[in-house]
C-alpha positions in Angstrom: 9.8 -11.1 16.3 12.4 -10.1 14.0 13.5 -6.8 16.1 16.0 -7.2 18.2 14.1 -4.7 20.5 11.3 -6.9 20.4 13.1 -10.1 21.6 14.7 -8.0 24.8 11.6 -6.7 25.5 9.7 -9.7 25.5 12.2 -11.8 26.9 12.7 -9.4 30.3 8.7 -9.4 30.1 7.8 -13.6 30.2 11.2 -13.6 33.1 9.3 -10.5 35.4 5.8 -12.6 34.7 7.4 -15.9 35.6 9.1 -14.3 38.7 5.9 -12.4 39.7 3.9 -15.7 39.2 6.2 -17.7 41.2 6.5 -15.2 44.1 2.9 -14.9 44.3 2.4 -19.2 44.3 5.2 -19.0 46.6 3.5 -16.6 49.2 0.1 -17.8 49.0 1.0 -20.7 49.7 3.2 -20.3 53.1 0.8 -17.5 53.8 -2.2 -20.2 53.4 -0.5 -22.5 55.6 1.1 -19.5 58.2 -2.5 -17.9 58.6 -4.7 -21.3 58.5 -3.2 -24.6 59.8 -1.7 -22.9 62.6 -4.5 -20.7 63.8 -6.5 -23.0 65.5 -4.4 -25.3 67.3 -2.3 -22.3 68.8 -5.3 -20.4 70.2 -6.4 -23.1 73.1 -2.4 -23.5 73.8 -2.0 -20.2 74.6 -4.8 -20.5 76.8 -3.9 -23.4 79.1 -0.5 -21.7 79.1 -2.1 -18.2 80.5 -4.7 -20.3 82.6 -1.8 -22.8 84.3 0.5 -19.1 85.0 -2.7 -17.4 87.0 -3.5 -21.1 88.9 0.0 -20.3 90.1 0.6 -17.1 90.2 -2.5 -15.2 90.3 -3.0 -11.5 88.2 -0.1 -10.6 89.4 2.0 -13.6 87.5 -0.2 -13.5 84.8 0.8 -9.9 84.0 4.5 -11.3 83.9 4.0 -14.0 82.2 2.3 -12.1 79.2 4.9 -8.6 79.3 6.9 -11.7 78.3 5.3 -13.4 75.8 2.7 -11.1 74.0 5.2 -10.9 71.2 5.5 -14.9 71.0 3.8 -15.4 67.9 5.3 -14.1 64.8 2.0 -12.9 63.4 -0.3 -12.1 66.5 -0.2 -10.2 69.0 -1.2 -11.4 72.5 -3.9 -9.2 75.1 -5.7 -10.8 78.0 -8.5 -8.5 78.7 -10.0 -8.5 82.4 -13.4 -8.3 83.7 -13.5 -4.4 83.3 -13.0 -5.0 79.1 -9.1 -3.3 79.0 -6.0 -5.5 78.7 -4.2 -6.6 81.9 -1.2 -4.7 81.0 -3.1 -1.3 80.0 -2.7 -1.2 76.6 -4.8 0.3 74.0 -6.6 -2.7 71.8 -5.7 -2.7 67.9 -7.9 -2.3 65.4 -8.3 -5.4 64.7 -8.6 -6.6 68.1 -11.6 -4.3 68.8 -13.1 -5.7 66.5 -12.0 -9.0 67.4 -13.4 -8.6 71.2 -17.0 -6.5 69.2 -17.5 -9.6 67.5 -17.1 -12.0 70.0 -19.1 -10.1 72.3 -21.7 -10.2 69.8 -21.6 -13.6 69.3 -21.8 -14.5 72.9 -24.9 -12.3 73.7 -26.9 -14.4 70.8 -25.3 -17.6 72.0 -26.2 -17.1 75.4 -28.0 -14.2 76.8 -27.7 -15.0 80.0 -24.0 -15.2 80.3 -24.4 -18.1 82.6 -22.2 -20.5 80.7 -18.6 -19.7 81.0 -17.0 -20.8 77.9 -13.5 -22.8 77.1 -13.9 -23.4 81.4 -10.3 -24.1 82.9 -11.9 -26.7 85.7 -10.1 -28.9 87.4 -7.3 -31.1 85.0 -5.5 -28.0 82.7 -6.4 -27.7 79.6 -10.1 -29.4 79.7 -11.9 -26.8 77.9 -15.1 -26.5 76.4 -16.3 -24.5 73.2 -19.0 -22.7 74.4 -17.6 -19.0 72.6 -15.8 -17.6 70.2 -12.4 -16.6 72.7 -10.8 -18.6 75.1 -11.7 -18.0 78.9 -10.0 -18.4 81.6 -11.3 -18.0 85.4 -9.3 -16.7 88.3 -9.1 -18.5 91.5 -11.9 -15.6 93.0 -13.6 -16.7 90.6 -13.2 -13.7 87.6 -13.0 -14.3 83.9 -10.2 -13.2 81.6 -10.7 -13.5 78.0 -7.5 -14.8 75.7 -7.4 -12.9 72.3 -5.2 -13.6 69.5 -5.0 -10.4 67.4 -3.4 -10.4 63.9 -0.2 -7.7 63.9 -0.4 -4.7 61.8 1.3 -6.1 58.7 4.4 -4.6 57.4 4.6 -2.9 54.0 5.7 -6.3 52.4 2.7 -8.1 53.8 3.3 -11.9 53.7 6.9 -11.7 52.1 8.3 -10.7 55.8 6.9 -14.5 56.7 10.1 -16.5 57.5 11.4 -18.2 54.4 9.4 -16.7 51.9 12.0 -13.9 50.8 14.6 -16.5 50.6 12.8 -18.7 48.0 11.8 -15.6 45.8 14.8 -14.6 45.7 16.1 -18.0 44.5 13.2 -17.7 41.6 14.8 -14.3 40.7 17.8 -15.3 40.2 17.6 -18.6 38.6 14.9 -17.0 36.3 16.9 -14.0 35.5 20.1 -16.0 35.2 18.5 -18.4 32.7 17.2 -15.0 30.6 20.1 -13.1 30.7 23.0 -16.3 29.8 20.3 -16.9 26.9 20.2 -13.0 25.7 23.9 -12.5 26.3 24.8 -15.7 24.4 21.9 -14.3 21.6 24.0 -11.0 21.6 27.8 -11.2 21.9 28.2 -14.1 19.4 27.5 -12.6 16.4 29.2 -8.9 17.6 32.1 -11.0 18.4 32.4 -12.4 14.9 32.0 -8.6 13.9 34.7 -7.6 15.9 36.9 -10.3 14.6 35.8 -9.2 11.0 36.8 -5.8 11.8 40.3 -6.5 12.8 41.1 -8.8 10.0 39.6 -5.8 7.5 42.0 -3.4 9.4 44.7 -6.2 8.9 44.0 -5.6 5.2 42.0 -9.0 5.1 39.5 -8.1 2.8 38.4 -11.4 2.4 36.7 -12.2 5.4 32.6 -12.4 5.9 30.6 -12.9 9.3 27.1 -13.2 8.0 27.3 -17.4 7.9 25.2 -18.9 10.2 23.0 -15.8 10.3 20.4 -16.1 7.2 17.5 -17.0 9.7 17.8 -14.4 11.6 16.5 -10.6 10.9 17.3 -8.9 14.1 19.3 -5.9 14.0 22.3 -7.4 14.8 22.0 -10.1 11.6 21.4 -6.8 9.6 24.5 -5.3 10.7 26.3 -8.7 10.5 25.1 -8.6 6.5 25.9 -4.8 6.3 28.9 -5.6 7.3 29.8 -8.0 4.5 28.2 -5.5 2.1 30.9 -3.4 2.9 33.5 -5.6 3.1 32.3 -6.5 -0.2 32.5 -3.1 -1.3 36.1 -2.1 0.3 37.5 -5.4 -2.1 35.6 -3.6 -5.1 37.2 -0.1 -4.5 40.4 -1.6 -3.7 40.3 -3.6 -7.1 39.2 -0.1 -8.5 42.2 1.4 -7.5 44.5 -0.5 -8.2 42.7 -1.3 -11.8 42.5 2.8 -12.5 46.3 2.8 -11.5 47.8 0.7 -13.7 45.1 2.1 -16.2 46.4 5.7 -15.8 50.1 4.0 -15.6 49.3 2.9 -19.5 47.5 5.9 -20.4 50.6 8.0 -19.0 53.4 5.6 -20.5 51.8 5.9 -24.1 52.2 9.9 -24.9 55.7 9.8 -23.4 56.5 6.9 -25.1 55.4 8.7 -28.7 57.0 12.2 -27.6 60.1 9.4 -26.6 60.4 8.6 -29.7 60.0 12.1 -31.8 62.5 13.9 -29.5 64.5 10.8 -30.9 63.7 11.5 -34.2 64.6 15.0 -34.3 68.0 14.6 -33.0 68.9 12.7 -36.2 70.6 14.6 -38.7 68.2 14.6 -41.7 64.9 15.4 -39.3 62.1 17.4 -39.8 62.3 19.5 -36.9 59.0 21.0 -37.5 56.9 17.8 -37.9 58.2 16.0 -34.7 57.8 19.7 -32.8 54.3 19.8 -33.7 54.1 15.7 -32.9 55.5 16.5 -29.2 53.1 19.2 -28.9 49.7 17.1 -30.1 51.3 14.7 -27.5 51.9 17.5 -24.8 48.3 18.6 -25.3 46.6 14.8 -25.5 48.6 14.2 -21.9 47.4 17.6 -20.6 43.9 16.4 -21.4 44.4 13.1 -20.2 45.6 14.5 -17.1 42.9 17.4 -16.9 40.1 14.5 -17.1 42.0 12.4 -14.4 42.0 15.6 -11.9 38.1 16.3 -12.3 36.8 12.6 -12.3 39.2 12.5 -8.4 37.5 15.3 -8.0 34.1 13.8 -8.2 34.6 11.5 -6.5 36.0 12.9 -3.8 33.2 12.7 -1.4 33.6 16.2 0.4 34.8 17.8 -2.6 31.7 20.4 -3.2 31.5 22.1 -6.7 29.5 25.6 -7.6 26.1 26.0 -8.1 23.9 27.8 -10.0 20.8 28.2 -11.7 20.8 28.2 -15.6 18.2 27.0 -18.4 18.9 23.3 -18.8 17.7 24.0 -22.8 20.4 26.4 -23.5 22.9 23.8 -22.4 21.2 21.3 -24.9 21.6 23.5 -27.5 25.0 24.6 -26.9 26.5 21.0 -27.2 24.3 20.0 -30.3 25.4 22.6 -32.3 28.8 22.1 -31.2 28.2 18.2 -32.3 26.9 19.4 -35.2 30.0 21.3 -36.4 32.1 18.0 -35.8 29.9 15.7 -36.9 29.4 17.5 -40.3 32.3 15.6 -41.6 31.2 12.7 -41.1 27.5 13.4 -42.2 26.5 12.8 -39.2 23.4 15.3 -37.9 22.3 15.3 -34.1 18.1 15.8 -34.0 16.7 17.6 -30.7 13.3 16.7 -29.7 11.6 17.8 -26.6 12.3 20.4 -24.1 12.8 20.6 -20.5 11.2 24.3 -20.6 13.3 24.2 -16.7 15.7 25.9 -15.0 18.5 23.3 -13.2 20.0 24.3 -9.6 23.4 22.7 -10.6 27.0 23.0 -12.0 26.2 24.4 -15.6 30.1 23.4 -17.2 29.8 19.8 -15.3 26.5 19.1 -17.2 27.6 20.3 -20.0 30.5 18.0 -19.9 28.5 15.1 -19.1 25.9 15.6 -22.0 28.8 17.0 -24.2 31.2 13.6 -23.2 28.1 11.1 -24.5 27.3 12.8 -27.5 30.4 12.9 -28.4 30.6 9.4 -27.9 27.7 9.0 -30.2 28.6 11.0 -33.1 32.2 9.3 -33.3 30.5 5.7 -33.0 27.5 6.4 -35.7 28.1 5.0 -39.0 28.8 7.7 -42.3 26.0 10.1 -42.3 23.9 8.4 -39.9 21.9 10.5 -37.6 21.9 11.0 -33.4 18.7 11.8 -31.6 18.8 13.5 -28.4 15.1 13.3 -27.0 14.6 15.3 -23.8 11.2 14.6 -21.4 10.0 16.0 -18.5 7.9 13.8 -15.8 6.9 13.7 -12.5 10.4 12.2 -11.4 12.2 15.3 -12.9 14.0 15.1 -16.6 15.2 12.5 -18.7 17.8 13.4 -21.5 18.1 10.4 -23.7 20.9 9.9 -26.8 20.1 7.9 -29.4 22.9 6.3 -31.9 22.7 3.7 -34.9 25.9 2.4 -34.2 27.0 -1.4 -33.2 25.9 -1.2 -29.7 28.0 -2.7 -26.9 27.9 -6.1 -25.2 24.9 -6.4 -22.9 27.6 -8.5 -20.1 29.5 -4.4 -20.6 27.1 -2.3 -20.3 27.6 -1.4 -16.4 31.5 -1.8 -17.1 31.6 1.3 -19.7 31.1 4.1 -17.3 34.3 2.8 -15.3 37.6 5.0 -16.0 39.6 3.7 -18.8 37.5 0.9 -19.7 37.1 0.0 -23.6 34.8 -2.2 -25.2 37.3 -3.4 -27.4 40.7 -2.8 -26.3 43.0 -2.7 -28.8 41.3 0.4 -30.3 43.7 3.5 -30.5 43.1 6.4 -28.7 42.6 8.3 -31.8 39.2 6.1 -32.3 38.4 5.3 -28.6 39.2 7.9 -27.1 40.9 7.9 -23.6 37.8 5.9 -22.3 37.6 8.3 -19.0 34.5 10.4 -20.7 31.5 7.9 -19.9 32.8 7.8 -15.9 33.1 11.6 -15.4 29.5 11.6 -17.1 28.2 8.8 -14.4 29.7 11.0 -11.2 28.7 14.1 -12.3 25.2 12.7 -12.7 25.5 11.2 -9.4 27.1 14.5 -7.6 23.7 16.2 -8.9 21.2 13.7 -7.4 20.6 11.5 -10.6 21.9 8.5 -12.3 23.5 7.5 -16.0 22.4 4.2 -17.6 23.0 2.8 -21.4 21.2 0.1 -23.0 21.0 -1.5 -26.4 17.7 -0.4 -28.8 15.5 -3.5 -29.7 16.2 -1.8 -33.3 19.6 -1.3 -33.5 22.2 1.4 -32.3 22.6 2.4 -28.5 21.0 4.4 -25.6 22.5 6.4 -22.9 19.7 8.0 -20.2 21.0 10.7 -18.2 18.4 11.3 -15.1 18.0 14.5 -13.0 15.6 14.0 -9.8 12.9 16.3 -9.6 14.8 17.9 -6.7 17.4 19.6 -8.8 14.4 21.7 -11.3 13.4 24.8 -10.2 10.7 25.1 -12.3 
């Protein structure tokens, strides 16, 4: 009963049943009432009517009299059959009144063989009948019998609904059934999609704010999902929009720094006594640092850019690997630092070989500039079922667990008032996490129970080709 679907269907299905079920109460009732109270009572009338007429006015009135009237009862229709077994008026007996006249017939012969017993006799006083057989009888002055037959007429194609009354009153059922069902499945529907609607102008009136899934945590109908997919993203425009405007005035500081520093040495060199050459080659390690900065900015807009598509191609995840360890190696040498490789992926990745590279190259970067002196990084690679795992390994102090989603944001630090020279521009980790993403996989860092930190970088099974 949670389905939506489910509830209109079942609610048009109980109104139709109810409706049906009434109609047919309705009819067989009336019809029971039409077809059996009345049937008796109306049969002798009909015959001391016909019988006074051809007192009166002989065969001649009586075929007047019934051209008039053989259409007098709703339901029946009237014949008068003469002594020579046809109807008075010539026309050809019904079905039904064939069989009708058959039976009687029948019956009369094994009631009375003999045929000497006239039965409901017209004597004297109208009306003083007696039941001796199945169909009225009625006797001419000279003395011959007509017999009276009632014969039901050949229903119409709605059968007992074309009784007077009957289509009124199920079409009152209809409606106050159906009106009941569809106030109660209107009411069910437009409530809620109105309080989406509402939601949807105040998010276009840059109300970000507003919520329309109150009042709808019983319900699991498709429209309560909507309702709560709704808030979702509502929630998520407020996130993107704190986002942006967090990653602005993060780029605004990143910017402002550099230019501040190259400010200051263009400041310097204009003094008399300067060293031309040292504040030259400050603007330039400036110059360079901001073309990075800005380099980093471009590719991680790029990423996330959702139709921004990048090249693919198919190259030996291993030789990647490789590639950036040794080129760890070289800088961590200094250091005493020494990056370990263990495992393989012995696969070929369908994939942007310089954006993994950057995304391996940007964490173990990370780890060999974190790593205390002449500590060692482990990169373990594994291949399973799910597709491949490359895994980084430091022994340095770790990172807040509360942080550990927050450092693959752009321009987040753990501890902010480290210089760039130490920390880095803090832009790395989030190119890392989109272009994992952009290939199908997912980046994820956690503290080791024995010390040091963990970052897992996760390629689906989709994007090996071997």
């Amino acid at each position: 009963m949670h389905s939506l679907f489910v509830r209109i269907f079942l609610l048009f299905w109980i109104a139709m049943a109810i409706i049906v079920a009434g109609s047919i109460a309705v009819t067989f009732t009336a019809a029971a009432r039409e077809y059996e109270s009345r049937e008796l009572p109306r049969r002798p009338a009909v015959a001391i009517q016909a019988s006074e007429v051809l007192a009166r006015g002989g065969l001649e009135g009586l075929r007047k009299w019934l051209s008039a009237n053989h259409h007098s009862i709703p339901d029946r229709e009237l014949y008068i059959i003469g002594p020579d077994g046809q109807d008075i008026l010539g026309r050809r007996l019904s079905d039904g009144a064939a069989r009708r006249l058959e039976y009687a017939r029948e019956s009369m012969s094994e009631f009375d063989p003999s045929g000497a017993t006239a039965p409901w006799r017209h004597d004297a006083a109208p009306g003083n009948f007696r039941p001796q057989r199945p169909l009225p009888e009625i006797v001419a002055p000279d003395g011959a019998s007509y017999t009276v037959l009632l014969a039901p007429r050949r229903p119409s194609i709605f059968g007992a609904l074309s009784l007077p009354g009957i289509s009124l009153m199920i079409l009152g059922i209809a409606l106050a059934v159906s009106a009941v069902a569809s106030w109660w499945l209107a009411q069910h529907l437009s409530a809620p999609i109105r309080r989406i609607q509402e939601g949807a102008r105040a998010l276009a009136g840059e109300n970000l704010e507003v919520r329309v899934s109150a009042g709808l945590e019983g319900r699991k109908d498709e429209v309560a999902v909507l309702a709560r997919d709704f808030d979702v993203m509502a929630d998520q425009l407020r996130a993107n929009r704190s986002a942006i405007t967090r990653l602005l005035r993060d780029i605004s500081h990143e910017l402002r720094s550099p230019l501040a520093r190259m400010r200051l040495a263009v400041g310097l060199a204009r003094r008399p006594a300067a060293d031309l050459t040292r504040q030259l080659d400050r603007l330039e390690r400036e110059i360079e640092r901001l073309d990075e900065l800005i380099s980093q900015v471009l590719k991680l807009a790029r990423l996330n850019g959702a139709d921004a598509p990048f090249e693919r191609e198919s190259f030996d995840v291993d030789e990647v690997i490789e590639e950036v360890v040794r080129d760890a190696n070289f800088e961590g040498a200094a250091k005493g630092c020494k990056i370990e490789t263990r495992g393989a992926a012995h696969s070929a990745v369908n994939g942007n070989r310089e954006l993994l590279r950057s995304a391996i190259e940007n964490v173990l970067r990370n780890a060999v500039r974190y790593s205390p002196q002449g500590a060692s990084v482990d990169v373990m690679v594994e291949r399973s079922d799910a597709g491949l795992t490359v895994s980084i390994r430091d022994r340095g102090p770790g990172v807040p667990a509360g942080e550990l989603e927050r450092i693959f944001e752009p321009f987040y630090r753990v501890a902010e008032s480290r210089d760039r020279d130490t920390g880095g521009e803090g832009i790395g980790l989030a190119i890392t996490s989109q272009v994992m993403r952009a290939h199908g996989g997912s980046a994820r860092a956690d503290n080791r129970a024995g010390g040091g930190f963990e970052v897992q970088l996760n390629l689906p099974r989709a994007a090996l080709l071997a």
